[in-house]
Biopython code that builds the backbone (N, CA, C, O; Angstrom):
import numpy as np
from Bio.PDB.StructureBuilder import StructureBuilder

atoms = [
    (1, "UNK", "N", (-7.320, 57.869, -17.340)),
    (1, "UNK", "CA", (-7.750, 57.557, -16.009)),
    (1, "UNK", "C", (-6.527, 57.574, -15.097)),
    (1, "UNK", "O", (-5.638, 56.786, -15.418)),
    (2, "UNK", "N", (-6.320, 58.331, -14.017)),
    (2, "UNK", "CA", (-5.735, 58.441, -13.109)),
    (2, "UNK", "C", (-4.773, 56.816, -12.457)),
    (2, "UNK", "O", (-5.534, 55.892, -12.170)),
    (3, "UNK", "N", (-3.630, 56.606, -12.308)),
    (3, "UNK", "CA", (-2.853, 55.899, -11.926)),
    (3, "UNK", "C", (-2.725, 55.803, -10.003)),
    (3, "UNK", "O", (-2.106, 56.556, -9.252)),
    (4, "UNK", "N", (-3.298, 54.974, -9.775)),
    (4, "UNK", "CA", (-2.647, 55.609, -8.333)),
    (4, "UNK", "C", (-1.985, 53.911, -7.785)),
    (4, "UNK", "O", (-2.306, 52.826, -8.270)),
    (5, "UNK", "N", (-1.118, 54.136, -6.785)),
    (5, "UNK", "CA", (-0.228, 53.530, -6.234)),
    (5, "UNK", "C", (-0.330, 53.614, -4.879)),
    (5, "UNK", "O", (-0.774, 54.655, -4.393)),
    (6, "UNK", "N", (0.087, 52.469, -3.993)),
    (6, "UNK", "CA", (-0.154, 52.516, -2.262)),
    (6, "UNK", "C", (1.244, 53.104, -1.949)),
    (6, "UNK", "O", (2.205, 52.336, -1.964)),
    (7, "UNK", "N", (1.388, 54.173, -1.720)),
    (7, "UNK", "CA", (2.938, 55.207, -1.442)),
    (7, "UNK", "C", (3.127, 54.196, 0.124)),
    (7, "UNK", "O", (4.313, 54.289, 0.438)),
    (8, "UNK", "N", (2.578, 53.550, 0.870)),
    (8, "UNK", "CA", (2.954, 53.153, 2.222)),
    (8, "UNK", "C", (3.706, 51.913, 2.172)),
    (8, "UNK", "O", (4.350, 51.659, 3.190)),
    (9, "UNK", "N", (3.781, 50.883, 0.979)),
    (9, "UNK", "CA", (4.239, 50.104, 0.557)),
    (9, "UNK", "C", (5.798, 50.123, 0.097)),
    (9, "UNK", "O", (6.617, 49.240, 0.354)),
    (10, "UNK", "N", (6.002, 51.158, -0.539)),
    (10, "UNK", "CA", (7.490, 51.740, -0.360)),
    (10, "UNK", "C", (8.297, 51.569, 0.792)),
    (10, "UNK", "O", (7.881, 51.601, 1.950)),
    (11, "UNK", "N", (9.620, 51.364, 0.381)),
    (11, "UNK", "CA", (10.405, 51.373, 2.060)),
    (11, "UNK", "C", (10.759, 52.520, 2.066)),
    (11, "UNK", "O", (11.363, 52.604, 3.135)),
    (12, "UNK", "N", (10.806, 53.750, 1.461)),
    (12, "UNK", "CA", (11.470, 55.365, 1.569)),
    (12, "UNK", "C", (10.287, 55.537, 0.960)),
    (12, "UNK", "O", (9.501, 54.745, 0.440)),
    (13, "UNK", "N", (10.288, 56.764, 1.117)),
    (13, "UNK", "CA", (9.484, 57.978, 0.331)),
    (13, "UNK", "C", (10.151, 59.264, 0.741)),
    (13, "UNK", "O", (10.427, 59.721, 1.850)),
    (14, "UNK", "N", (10.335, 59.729, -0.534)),
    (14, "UNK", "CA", (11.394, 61.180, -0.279)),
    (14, "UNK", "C", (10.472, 62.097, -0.807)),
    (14, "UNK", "O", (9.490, 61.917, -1.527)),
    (15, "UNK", "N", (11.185, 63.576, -0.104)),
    (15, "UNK", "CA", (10.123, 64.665, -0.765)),
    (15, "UNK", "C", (11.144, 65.859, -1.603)),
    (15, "UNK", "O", (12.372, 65.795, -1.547)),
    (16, "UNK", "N", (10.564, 66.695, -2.201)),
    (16, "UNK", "CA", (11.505, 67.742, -2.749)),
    (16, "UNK", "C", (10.300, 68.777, -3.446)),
    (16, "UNK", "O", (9.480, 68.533, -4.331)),
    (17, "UNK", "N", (10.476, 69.623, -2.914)),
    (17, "UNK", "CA", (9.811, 70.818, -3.559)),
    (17, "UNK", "C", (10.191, 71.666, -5.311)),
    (17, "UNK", "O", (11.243, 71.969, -5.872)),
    (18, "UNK", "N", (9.219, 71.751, -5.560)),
    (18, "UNK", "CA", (9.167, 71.839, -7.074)),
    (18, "UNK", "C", (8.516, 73.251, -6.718)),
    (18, "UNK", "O", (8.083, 73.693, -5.653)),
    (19, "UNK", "N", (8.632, 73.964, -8.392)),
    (19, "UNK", "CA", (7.903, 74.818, -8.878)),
    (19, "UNK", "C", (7.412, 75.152, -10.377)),
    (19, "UNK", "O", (7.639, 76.283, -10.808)),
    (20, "UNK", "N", (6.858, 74.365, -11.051)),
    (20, "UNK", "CA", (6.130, 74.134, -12.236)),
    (20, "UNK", "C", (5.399, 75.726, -12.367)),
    (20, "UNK", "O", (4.689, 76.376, -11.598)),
    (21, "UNK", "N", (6.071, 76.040, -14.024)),
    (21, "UNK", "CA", (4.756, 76.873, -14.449)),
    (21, "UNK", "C", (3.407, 76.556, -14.367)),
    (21, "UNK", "O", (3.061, 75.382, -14.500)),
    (22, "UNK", "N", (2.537, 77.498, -14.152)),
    (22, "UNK", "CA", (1.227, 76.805, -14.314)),
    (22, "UNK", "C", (0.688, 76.216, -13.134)),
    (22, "UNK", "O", (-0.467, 75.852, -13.353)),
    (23, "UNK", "N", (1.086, 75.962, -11.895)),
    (23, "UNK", "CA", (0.915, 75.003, -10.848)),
    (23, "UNK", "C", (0.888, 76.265, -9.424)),
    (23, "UNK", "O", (1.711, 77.129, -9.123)),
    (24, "UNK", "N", (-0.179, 75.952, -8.917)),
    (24, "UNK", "CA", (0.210, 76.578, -7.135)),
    (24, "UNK", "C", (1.406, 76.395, -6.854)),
    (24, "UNK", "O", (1.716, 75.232, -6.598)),
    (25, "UNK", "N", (2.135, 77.109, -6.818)),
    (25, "UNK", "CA", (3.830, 76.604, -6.035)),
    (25, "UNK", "C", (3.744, 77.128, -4.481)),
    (25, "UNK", "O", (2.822, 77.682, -3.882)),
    (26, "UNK", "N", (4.844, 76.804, -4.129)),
    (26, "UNK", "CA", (5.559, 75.336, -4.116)),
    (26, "UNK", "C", (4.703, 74.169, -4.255)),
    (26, "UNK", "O", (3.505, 74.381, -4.069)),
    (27, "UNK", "N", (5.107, 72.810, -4.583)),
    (27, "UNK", "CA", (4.776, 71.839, -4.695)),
    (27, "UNK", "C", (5.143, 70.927, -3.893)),
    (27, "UNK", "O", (6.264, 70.769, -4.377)),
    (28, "UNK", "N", (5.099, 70.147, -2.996)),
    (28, "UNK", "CA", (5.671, 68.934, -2.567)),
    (28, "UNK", "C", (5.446, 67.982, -3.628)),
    (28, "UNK", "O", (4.341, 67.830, -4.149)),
    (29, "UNK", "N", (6.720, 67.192, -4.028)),
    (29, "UNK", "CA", (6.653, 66.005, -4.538)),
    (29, "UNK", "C", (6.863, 64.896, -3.403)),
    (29, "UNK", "O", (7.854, 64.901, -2.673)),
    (30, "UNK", "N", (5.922, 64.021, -3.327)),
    (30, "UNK", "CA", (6.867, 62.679, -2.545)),
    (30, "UNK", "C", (7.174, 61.578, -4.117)),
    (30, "UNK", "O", (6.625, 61.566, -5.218)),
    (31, "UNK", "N", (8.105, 60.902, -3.624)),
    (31, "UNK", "CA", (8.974, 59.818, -4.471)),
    (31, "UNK", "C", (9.260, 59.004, -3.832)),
    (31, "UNK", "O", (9.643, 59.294, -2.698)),
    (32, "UNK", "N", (9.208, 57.366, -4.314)),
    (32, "UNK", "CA", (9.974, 56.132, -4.036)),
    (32, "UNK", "C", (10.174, 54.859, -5.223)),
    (32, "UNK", "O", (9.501, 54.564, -6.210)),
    (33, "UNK", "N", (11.118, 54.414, -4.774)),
    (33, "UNK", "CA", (11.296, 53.056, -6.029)),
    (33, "UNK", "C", (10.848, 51.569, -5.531)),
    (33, "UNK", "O", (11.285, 50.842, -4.639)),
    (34, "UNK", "N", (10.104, 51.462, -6.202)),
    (34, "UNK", "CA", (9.749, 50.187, -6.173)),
    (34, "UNK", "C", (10.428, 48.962, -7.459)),
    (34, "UNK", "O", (11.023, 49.392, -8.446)),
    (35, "UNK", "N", (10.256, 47.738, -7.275)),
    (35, "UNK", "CA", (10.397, 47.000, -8.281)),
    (35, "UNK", "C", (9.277, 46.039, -9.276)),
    (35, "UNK", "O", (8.878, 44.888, -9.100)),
    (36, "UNK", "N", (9.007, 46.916, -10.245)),
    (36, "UNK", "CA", (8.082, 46.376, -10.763)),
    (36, "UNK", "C", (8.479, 46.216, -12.454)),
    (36, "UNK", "O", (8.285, 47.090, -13.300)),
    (37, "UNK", "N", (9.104, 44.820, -12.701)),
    (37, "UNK", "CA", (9.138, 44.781, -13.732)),
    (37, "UNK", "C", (10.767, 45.465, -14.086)),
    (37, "UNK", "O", (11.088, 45.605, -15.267)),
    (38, "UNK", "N", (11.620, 45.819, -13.098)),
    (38, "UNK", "CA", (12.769, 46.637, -13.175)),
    (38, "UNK", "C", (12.099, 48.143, -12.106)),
    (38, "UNK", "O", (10.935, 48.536, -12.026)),
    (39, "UNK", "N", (13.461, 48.743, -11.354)),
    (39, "UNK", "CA", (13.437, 49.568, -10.467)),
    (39, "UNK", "C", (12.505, 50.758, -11.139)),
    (39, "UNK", "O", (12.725, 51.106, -12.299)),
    (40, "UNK", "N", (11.441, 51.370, -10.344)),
    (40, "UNK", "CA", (10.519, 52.558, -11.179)),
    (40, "UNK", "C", (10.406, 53.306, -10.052)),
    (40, "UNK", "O", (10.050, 53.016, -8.910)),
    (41, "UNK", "N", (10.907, 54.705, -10.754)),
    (41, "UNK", "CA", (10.694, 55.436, -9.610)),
    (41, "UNK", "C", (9.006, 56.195, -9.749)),
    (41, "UNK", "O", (8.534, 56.873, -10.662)),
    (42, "UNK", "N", (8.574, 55.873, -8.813)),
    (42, "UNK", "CA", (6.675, 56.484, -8.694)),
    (42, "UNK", "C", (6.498, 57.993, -7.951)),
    (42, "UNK", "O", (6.641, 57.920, -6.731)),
    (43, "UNK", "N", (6.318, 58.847, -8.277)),
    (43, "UNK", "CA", (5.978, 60.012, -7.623)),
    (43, "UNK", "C", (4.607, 60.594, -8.133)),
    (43, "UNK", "O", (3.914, 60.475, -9.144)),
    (44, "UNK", "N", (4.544, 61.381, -6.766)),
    (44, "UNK", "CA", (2.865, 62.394, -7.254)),
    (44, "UNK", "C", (3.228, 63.535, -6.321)),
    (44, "UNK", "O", (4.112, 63.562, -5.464)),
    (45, "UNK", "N", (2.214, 64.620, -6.728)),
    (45, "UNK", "CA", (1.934, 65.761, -5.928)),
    (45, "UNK", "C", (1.620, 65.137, -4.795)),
    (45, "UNK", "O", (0.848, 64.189, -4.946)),
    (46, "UNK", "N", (2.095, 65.444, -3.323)),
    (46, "UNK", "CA", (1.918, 65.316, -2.030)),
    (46, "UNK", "C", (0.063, 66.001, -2.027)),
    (46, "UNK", "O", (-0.174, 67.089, -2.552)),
    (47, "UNK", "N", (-0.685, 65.436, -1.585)),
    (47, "UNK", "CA", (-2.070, 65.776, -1.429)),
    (47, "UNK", "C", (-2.918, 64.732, -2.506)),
    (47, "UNK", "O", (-4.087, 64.368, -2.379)),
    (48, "UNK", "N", (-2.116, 64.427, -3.425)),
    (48, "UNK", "CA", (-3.165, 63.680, -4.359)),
    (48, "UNK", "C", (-3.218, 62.334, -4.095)),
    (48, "UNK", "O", (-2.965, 61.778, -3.026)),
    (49, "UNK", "N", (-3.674, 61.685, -5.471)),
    (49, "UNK", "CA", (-3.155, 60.112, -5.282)),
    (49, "UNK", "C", (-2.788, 59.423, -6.723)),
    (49, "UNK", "O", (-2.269, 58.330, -6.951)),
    (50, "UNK", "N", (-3.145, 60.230, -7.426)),
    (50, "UNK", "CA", (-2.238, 59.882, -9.316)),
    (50, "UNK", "C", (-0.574, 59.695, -9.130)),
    (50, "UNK", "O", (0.088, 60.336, -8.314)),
    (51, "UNK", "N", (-0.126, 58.854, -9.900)),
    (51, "UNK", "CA", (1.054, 58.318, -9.345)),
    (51, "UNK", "C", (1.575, 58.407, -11.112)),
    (51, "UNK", "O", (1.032, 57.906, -12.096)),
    (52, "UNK", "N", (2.886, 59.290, -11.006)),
    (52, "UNK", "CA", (3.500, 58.746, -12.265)),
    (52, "UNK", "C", (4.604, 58.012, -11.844)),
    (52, "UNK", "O", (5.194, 58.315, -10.807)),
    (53, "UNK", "N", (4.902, 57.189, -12.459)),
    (53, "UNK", "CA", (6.047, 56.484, -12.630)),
    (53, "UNK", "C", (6.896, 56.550, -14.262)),
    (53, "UNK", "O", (6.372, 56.751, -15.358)),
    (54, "UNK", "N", (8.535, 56.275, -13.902)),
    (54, "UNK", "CA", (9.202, 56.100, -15.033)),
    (54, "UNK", "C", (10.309, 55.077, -14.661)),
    (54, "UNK", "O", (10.581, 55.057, -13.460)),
    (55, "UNK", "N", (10.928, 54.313, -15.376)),
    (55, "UNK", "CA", (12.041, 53.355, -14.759)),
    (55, "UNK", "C", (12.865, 54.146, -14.712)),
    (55, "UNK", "O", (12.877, 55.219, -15.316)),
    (56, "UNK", "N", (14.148, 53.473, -13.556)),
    (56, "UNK", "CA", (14.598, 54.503, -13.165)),
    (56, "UNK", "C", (15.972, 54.680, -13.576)),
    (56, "UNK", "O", (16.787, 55.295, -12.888)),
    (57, "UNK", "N", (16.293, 54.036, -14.919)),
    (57, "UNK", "CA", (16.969, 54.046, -16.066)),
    (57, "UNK", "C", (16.990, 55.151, -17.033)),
    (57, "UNK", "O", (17.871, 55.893, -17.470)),
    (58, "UNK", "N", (15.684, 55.011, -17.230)),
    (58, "UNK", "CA", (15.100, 56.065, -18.591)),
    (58, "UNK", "C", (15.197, 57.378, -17.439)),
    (58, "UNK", "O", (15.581, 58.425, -17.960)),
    (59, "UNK", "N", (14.920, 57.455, -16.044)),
    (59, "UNK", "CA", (15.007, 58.424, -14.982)),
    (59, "UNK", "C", (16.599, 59.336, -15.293)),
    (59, "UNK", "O", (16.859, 60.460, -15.721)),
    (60, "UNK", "N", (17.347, 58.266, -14.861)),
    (60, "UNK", "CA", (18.602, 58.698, -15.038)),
    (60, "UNK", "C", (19.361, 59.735, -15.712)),
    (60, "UNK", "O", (20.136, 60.614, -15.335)),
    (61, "UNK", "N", (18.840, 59.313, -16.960)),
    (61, "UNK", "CA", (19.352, 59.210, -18.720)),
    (61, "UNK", "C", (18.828, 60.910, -19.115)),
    (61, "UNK", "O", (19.635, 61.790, -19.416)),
    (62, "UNK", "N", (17.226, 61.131, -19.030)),
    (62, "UNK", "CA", (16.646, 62.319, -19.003)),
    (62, "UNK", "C", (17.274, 63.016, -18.226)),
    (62, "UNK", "O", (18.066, 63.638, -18.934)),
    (63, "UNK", "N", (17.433, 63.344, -17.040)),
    (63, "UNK", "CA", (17.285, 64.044, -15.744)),
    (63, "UNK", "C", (18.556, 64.542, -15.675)),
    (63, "UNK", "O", (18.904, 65.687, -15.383)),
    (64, "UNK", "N", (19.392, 63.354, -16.039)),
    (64, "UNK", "CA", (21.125, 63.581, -15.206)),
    (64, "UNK", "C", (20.843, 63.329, -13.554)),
    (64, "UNK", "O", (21.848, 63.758, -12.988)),
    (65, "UNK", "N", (20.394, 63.084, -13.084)),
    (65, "UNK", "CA", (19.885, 62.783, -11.363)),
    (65, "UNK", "C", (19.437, 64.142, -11.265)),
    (65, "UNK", "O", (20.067, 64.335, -10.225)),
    (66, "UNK", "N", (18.973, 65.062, -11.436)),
    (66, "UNK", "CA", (18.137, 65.898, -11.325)),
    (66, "UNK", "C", (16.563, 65.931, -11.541)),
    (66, "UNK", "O", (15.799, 66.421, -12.373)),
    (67, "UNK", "N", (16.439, 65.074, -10.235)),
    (67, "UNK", "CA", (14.841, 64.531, -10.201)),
    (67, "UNK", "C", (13.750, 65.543, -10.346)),
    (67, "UNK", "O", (12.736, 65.449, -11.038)),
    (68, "UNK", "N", (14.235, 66.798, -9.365)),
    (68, "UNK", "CA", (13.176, 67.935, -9.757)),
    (68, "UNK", "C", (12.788, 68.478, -10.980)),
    (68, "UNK", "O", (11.667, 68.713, -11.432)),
    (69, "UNK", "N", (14.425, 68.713, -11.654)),
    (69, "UNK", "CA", (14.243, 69.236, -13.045)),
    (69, "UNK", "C", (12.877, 68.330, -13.847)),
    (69, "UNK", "O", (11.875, 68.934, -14.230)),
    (70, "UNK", "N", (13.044, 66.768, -14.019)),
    (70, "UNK", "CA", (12.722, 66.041, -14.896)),
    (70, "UNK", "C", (10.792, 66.158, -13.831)),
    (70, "UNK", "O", (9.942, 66.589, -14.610)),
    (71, "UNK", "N", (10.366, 65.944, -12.806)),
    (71, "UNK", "CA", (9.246, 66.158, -12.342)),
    (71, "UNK", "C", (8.824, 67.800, -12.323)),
    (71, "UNK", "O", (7.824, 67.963, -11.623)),
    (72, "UNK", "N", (9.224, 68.783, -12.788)),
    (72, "UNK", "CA", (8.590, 70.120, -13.218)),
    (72, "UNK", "C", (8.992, 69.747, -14.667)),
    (72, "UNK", "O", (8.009, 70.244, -15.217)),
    (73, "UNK", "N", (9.531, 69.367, -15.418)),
    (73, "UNK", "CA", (9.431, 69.414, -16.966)),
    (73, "UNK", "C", (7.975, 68.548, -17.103)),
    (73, "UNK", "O", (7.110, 68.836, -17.929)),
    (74, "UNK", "N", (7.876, 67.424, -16.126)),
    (74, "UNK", "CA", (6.988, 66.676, -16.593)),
    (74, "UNK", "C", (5.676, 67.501, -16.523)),
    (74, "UNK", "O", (4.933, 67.665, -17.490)),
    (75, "UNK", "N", (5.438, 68.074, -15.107)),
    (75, "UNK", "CA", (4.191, 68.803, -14.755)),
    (75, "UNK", "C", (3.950, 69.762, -15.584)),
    (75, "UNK", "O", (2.760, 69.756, -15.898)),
    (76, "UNK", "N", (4.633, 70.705, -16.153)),
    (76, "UNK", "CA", (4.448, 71.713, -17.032)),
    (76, "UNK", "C", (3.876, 71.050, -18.188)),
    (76, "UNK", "O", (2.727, 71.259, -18.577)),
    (77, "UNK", "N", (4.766, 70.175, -18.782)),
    (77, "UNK", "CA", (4.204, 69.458, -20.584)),
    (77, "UNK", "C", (2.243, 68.919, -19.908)),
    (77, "UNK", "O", (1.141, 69.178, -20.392)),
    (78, "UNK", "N", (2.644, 68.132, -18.666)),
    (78, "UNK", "CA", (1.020, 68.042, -18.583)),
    (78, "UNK", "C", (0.291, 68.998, -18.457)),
    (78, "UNK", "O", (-0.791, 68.457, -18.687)),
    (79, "UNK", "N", (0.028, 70.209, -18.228)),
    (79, "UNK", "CA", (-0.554, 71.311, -17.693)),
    (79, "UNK", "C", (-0.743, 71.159, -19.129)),
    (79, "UNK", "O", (-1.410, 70.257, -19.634)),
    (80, "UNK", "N", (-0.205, 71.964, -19.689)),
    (80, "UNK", "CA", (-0.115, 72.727, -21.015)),
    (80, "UNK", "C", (-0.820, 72.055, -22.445)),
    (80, "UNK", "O", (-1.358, 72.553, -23.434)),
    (81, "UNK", "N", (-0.524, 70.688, -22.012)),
    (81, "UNK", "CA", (-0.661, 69.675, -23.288)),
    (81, "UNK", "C", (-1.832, 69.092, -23.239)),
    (81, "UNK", "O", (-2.734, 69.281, -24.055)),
    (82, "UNK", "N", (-1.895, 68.050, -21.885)),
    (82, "UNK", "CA", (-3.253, 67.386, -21.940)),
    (82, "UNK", "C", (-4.384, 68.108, -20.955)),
    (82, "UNK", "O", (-5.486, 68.166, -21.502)),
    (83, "UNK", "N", (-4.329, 68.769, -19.377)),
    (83, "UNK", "CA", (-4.711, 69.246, -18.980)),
    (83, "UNK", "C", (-5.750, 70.386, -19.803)),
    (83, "UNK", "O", (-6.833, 70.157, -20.341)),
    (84, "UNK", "N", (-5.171, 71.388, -19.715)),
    (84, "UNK", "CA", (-5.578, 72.767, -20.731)),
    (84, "UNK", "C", (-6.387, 71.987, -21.959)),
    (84, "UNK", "O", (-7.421, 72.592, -22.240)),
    (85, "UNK", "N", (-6.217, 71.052, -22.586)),
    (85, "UNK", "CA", (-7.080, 70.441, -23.878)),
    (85, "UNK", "C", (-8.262, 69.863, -23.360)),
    (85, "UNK", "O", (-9.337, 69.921, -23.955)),
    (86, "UNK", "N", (-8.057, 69.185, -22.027)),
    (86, "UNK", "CA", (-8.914, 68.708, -21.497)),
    (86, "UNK", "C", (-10.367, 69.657, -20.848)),
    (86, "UNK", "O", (-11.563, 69.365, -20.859)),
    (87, "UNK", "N", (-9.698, 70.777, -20.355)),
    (87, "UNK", "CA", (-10.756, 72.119, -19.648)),
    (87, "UNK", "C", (-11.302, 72.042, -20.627)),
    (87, "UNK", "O", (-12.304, 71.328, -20.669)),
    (88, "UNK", "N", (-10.734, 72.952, -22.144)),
    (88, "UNK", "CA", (-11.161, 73.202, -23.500)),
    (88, "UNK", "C", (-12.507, 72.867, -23.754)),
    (88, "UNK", "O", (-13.436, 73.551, -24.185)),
    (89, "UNK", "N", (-12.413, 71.257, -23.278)),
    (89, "UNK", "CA", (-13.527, 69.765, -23.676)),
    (89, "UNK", "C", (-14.187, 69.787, -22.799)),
    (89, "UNK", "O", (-15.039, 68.899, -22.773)),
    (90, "UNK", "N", (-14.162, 70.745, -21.678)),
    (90, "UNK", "CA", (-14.688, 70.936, -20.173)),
    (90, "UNK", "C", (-15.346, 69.250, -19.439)),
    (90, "UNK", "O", (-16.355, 69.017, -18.773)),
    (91, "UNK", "N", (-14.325, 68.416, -19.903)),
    (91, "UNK", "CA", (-13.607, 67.376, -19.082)),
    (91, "UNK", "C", (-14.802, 66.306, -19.603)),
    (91, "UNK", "O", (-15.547, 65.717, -18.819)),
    (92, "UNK", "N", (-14.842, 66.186, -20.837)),
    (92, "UNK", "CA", (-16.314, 65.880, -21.494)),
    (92, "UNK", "C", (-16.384, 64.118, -21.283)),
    (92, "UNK", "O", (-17.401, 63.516, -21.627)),
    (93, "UNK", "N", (-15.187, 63.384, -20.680)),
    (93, "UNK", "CA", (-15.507, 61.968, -20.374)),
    (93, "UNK", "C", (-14.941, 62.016, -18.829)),
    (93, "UNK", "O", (-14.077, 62.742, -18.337)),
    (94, "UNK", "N", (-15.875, 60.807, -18.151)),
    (94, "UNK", "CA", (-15.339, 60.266, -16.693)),
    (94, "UNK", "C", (-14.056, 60.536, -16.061)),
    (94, "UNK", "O", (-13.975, 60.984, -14.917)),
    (95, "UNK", "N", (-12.454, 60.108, -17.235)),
    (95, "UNK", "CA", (-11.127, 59.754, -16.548)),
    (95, "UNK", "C", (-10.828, 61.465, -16.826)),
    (95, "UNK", "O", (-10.048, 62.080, -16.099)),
    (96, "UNK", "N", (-11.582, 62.145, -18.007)),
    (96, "UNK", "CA", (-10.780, 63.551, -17.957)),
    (96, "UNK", "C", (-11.303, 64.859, -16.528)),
    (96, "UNK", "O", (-10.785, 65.932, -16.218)),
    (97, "UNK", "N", (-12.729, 63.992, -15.860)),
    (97, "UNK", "CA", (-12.847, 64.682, -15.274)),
    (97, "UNK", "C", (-12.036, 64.337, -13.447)),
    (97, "UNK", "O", (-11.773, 65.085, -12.506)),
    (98, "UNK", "N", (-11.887, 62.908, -13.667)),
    (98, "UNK", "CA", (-11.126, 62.414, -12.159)),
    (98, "UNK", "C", (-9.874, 62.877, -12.197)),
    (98, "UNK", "O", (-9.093, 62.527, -11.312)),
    (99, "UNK", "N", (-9.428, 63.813, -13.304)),
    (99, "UNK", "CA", (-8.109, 64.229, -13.178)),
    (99, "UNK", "C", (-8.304, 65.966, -13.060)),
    (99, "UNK", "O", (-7.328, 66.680, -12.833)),
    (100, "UNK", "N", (-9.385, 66.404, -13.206)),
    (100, "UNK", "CA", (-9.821, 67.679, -12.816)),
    (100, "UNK", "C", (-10.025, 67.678, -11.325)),
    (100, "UNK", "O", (-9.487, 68.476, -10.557)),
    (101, "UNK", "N", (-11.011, 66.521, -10.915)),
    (101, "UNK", "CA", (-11.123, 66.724, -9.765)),
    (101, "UNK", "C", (-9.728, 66.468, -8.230)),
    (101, "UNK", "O", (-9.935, 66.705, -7.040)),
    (102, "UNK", "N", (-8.332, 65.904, -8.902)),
    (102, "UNK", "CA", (-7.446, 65.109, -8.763)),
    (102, "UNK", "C", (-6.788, 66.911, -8.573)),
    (102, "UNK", "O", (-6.411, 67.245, -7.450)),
    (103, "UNK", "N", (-6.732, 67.677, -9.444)),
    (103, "UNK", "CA", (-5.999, 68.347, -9.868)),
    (103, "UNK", "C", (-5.919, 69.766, -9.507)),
    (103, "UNK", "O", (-4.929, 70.442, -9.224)),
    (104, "UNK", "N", (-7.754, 70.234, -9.604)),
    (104, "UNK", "CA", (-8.322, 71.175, -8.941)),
    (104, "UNK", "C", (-7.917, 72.184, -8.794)),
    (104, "UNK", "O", (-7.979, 73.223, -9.452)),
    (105, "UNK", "N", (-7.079, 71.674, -7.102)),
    (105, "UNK", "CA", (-6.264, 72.973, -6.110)),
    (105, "UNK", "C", (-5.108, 72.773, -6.243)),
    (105, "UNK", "O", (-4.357, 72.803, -5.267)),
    (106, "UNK", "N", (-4.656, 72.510, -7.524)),
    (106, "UNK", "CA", (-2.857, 72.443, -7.753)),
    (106, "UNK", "C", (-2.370, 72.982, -9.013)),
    (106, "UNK", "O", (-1.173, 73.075, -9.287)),
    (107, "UNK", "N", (-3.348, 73.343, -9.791)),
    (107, "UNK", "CA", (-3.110, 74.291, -11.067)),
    (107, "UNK", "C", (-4.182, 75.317, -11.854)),
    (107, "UNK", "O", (-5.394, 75.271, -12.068)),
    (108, "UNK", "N", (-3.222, 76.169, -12.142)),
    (108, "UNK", "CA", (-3.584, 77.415, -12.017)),
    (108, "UNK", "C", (-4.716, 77.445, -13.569)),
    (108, "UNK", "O", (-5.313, 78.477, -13.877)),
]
sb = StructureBuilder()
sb.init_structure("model")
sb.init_model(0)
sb.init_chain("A")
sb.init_seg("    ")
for serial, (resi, resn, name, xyz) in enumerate(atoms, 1):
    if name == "N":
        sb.init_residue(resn, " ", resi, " ")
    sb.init_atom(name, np.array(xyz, "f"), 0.0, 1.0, " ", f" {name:<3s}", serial, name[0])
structure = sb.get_structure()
């Protein structure tokens, strides 16, 4: 089931364009950190409202501060992994289909 987060609650929100295999490109990402539990940085596709988050430790560590890299590695493994398994199942429960409908006009 889809994650979503109030992005207006943030004091920044930054953007950076991505290009994920598999995905309409360009992408807008927006991003901001909040503190929940320790600093997490929350981002989604600009248009949606599914929110991933990762702390922004474990952010770091992956990425090297290369936020785009680590948000197109992420989008691709989802496309490919759970997405695509999910069509397969042609979205055969409720949360697999709010992420079809979430998802739609942003991958290919």
């Amino acid at each position: 089931m889809p994650n979503f987060y109030d992005f207006s609650t943030l004091d920044e929100v930054k953007t950076i364009k991505i290009n994920p295999k598999g995905w309409v490109n360009p992408l807008t990402i927006e991003y901001g950190f909040a503190d929940l539990a320790g600093i997490t940085c929350l981002w989604k596709i600009k248009g949606t409202k599914h929110t991933f988050s990762i702390p922004i430790l474990r952010l770091n560590f992956v990425s090297s501060g290369d936020y785009a890299k680590h948000f197109t590695e992420v989008l691709e493994r989802f496309k490919e992994t759970d997405y695509d398994s999910w069509r397969k199942q042609e979205f055969a429960v409720q949360w697999m289909r709010e992420y079809e409908v979430e998802y739609r006009n942003y991958i290919l």
